[in-house]
TIMI-2910 file (N, C-alpha, C, CB; in pm, 1 decimal, decimal comma, always signed):
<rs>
+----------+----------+----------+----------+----------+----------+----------+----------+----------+----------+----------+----------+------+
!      n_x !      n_y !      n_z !     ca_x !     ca_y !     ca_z !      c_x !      c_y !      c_z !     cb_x !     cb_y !     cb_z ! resn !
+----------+----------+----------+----------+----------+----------+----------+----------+----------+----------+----------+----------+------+
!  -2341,9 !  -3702,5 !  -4136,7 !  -2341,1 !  -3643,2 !  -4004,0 !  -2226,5 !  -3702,9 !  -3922,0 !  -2477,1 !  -3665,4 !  -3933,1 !  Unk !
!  -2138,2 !  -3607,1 !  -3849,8 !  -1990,0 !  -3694,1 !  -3761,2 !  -2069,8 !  -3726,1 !  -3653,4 !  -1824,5 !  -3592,0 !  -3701,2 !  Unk !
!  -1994,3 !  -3812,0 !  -3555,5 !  -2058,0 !  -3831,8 !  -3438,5 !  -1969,5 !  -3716,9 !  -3346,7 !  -2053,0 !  -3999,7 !  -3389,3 !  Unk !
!  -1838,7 !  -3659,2 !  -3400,4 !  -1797,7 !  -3635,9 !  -3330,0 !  -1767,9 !  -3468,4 !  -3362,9 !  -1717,2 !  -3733,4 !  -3308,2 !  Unk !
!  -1763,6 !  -3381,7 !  -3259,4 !  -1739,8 !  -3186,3 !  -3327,0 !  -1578,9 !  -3252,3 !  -3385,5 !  -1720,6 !  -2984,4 !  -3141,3 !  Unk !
!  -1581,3 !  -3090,5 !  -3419,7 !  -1409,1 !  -3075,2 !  -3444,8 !  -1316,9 !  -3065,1 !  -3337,5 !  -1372,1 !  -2950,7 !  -3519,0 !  Unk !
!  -1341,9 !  -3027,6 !  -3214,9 !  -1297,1 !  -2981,6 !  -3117,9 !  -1233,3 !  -3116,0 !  -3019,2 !  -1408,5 !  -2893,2 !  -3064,0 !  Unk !
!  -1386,6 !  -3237,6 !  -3087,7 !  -1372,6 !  -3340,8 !  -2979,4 !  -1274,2 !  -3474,2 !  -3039,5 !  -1538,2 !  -3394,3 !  -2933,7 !  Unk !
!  -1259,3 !  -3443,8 !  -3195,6 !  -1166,6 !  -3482,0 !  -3331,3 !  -1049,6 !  -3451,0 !  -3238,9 !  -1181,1 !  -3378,1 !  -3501,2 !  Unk !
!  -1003,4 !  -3291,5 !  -3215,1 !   -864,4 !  -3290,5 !  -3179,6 !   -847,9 !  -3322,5 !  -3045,6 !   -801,7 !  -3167,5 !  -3206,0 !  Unk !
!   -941,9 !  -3343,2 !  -2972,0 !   -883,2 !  -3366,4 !  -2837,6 !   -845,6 !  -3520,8 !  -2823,5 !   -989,2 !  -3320,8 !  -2721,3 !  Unk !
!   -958,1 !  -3544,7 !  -2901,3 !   -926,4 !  -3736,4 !  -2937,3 !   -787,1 !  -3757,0 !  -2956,2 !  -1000,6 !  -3808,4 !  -3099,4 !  Unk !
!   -762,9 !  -3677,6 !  -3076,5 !   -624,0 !  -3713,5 !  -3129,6 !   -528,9 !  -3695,3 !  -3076,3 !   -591,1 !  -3671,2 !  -3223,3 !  Unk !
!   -524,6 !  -3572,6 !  -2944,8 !   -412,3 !  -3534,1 !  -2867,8 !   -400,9 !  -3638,6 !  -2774,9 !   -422,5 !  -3400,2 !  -2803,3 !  Unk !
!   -497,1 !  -3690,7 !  -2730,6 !   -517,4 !  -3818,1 !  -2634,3 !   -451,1 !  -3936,2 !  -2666,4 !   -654,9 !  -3859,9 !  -2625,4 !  Unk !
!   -494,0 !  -3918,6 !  -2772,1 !   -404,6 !  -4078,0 !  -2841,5 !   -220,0 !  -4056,1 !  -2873,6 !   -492,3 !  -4122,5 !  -3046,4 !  Unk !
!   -230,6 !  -3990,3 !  -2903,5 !    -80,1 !  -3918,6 !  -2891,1 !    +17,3 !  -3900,0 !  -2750,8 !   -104,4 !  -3772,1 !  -2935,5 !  Unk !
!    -92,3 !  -3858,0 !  -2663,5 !    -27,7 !  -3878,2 !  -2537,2 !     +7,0 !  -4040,3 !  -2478,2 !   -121,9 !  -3805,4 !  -2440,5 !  Unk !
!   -124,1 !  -4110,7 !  -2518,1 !    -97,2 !  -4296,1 !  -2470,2 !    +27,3 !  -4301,7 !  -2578,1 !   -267,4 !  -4450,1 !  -2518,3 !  Unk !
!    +11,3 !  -4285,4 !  -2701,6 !   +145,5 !  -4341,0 !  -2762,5 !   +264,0 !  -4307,9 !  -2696,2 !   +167,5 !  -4296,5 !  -2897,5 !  Unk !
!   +296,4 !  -4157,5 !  -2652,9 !   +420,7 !  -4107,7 !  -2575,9 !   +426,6 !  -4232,4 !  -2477,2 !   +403,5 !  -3943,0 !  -2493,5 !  Unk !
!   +338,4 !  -4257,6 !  -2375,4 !   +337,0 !  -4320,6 !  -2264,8 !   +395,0 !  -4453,0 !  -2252,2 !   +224,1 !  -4322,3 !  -2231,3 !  Unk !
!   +300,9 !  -4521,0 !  -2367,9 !   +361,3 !  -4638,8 !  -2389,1 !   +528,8 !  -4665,9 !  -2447,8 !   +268,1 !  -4690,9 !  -2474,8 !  Unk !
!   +546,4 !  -4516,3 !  -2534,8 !   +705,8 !  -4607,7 !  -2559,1 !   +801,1 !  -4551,1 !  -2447,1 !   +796,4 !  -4572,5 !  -2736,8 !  Unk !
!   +782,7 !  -4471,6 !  -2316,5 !   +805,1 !  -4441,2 !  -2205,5 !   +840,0 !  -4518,7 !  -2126,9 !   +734,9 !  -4394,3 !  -2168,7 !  Unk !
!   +707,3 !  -4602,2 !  -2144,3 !   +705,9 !  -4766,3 !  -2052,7 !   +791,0 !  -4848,6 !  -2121,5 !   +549,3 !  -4859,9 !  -2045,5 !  Unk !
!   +766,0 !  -4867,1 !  -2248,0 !   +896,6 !  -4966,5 !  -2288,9 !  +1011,7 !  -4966,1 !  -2235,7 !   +939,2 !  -4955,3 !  -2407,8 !  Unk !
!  +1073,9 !  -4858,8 !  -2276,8 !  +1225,1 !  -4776,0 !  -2206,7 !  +1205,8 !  -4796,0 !  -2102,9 !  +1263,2 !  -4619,0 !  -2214,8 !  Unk !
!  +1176,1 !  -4781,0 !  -2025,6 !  +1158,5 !  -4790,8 !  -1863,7 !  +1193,3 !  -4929,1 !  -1890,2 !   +997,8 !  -4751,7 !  -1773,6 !  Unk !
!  +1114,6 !  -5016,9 !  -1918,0 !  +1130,2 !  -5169,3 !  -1878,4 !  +1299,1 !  -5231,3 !  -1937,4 !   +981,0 !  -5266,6 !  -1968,5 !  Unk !
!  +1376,1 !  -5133,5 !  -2051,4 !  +1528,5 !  -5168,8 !  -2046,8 !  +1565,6 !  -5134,5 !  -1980,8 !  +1609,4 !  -5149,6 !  -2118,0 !  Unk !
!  +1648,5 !  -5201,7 !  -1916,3 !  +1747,6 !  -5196,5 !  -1772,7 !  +1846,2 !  -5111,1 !  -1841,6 !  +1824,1 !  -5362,0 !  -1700,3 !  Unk !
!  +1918,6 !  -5137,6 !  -1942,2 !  +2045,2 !  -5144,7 !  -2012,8 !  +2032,6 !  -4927,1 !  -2041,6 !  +2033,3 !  -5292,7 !  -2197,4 !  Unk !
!  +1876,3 !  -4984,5 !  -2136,9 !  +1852,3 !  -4822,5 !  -2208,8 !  +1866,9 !  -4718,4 !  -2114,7 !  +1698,4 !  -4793,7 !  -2272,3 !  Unk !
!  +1769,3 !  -4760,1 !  -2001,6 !  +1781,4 !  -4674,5 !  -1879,3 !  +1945,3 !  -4621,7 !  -1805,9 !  +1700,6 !  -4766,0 !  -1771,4 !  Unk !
!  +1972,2 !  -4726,0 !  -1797,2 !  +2128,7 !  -4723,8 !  -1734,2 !  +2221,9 !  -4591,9 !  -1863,0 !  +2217,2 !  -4945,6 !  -1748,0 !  Unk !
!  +2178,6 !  -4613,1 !  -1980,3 !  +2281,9 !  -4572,0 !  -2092,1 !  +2204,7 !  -4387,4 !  -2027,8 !  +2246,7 !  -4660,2 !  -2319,9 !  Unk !
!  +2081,2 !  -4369,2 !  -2052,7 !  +2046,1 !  -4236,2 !  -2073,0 !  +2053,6 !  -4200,1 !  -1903,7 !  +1886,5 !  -4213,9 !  -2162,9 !  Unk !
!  +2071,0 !  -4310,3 !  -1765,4 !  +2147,5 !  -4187,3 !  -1664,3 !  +2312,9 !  -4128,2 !  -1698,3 !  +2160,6 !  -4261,9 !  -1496,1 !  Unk !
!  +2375,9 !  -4264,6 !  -1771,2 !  +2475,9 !  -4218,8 !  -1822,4 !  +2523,0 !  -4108,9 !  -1899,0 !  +2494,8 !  -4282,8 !  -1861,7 !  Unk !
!  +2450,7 !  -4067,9 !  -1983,6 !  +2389,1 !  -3960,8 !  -2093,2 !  +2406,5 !  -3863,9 !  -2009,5 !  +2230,6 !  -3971,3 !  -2155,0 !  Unk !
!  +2314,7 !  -3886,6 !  -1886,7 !  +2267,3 !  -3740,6 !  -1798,8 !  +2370,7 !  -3686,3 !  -1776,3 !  +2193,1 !  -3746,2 !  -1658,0 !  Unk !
!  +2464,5 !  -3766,0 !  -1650,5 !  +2555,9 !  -3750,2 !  -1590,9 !  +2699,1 !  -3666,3 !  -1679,3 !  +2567,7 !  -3883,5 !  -1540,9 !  Unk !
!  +2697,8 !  -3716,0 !  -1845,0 !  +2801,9 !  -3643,9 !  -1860,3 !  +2750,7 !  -3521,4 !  -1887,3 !  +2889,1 !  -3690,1 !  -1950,2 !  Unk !
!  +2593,7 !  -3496,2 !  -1957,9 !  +2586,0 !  -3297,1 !  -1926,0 !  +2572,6 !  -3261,6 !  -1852,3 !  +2510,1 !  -3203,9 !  -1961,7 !  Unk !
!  +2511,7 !  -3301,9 !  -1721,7 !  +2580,2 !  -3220,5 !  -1584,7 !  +2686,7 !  -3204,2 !  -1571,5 !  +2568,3 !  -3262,8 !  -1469,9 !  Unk !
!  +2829,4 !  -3305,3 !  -1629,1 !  +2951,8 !  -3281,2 !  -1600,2 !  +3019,1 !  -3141,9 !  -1658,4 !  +3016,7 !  -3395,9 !  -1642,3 !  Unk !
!  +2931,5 !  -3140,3 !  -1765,0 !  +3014,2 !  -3039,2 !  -1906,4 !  +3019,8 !  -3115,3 !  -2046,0 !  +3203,0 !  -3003,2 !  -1871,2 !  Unk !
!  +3036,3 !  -3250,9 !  -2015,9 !  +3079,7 !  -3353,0 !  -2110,2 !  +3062,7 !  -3382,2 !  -2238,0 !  +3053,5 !  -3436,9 !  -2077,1 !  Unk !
!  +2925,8 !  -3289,4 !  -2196,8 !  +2846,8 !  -3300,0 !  -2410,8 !  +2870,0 !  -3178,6 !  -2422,9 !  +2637,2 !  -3337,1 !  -2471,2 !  Unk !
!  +2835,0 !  -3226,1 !  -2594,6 !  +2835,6 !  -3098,2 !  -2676,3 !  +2725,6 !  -3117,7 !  -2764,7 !  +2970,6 !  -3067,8 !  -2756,8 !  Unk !
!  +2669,7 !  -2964,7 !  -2816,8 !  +2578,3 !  -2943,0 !  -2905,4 !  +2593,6 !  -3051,1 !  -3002,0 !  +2586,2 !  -2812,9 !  -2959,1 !  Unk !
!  +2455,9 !  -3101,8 !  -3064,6 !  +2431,8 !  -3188,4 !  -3180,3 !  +2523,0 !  -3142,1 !  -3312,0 !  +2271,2 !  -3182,8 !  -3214,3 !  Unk !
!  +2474,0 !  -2999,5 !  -3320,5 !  +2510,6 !  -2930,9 !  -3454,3 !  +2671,1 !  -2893,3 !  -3453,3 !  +2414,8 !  -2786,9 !  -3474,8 !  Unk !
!  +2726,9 !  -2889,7 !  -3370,9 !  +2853,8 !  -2900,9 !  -3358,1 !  +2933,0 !  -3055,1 !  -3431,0 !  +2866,9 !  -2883,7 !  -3202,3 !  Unk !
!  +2867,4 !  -3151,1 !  -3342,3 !  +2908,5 !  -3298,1 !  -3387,7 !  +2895,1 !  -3332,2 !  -3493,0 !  +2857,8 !  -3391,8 !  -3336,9 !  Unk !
!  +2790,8 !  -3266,8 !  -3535,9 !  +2727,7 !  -3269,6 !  -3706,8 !  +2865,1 !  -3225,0 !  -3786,3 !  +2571,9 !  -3129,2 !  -3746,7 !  Unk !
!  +2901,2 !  -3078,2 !  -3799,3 !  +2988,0 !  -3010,2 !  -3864,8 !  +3087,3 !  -3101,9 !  -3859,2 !  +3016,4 !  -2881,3 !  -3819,3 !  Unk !
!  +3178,2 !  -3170,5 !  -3751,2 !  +3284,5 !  -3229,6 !  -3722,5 !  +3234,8 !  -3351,5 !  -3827,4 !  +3315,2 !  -3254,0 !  -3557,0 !  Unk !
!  +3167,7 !  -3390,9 !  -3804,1 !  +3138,8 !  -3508,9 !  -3906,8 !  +3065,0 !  -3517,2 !  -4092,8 !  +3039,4 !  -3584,4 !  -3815,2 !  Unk !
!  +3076,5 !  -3352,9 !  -4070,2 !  +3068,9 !  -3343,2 !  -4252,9 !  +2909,4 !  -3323,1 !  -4269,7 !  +3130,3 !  -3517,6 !  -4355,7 !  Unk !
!  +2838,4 !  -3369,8 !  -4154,9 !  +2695,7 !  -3374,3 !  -4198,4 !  +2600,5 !  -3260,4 !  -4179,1 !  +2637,7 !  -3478,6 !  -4136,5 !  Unk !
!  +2685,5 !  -3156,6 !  -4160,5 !  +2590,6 !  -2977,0 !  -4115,3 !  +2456,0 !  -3002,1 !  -4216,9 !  +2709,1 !  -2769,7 !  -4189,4 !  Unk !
!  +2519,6 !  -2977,0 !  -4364,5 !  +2451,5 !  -2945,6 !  -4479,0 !  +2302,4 !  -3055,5 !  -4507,8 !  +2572,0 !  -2956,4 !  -4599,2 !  Unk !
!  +2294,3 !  -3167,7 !  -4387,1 !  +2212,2 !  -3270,0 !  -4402,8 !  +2044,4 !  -3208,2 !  -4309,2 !  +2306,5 !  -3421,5 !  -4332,7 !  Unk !
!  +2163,1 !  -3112,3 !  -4208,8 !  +1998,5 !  -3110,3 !  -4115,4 !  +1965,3 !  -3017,6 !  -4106,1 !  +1973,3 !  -3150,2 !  -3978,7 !  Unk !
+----------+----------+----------+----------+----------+----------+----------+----------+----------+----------+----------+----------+------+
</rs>
């Protein structure tokens, strides 16, 4: 006999999935450095500055990998 339905199985599991998101959220948050790099990040695609992944991929030989 479960203690628990199926329903209350997946909600469990979505729950726990969400604390995991959270917590490595909080980690990041707590690097100064990481934080600083990904406003940096931001700032150049608002500029224009990036480009697609799969682009960078091709340039670097690795299309056929992903």
């Amino acid at each position: 006999m479960d203690l628990l339905t199926v329903d209350e199985k997946e909600l469990l599991t979505r729950a726990v999935g969400l604390m995991e998101e959270l917590l490595e959220t909080l980690d990041v948050m707590r690097d100064k450095e990481a934080v600083a790099d990904l406003r940096a990040a931001l700032r150049e695609v608002e500029a224009g500055e990036a480009r697609p992944f799969e682009e960078l991929a091709r340039e670097l030989g690795l299309a056929a990998e992903i």
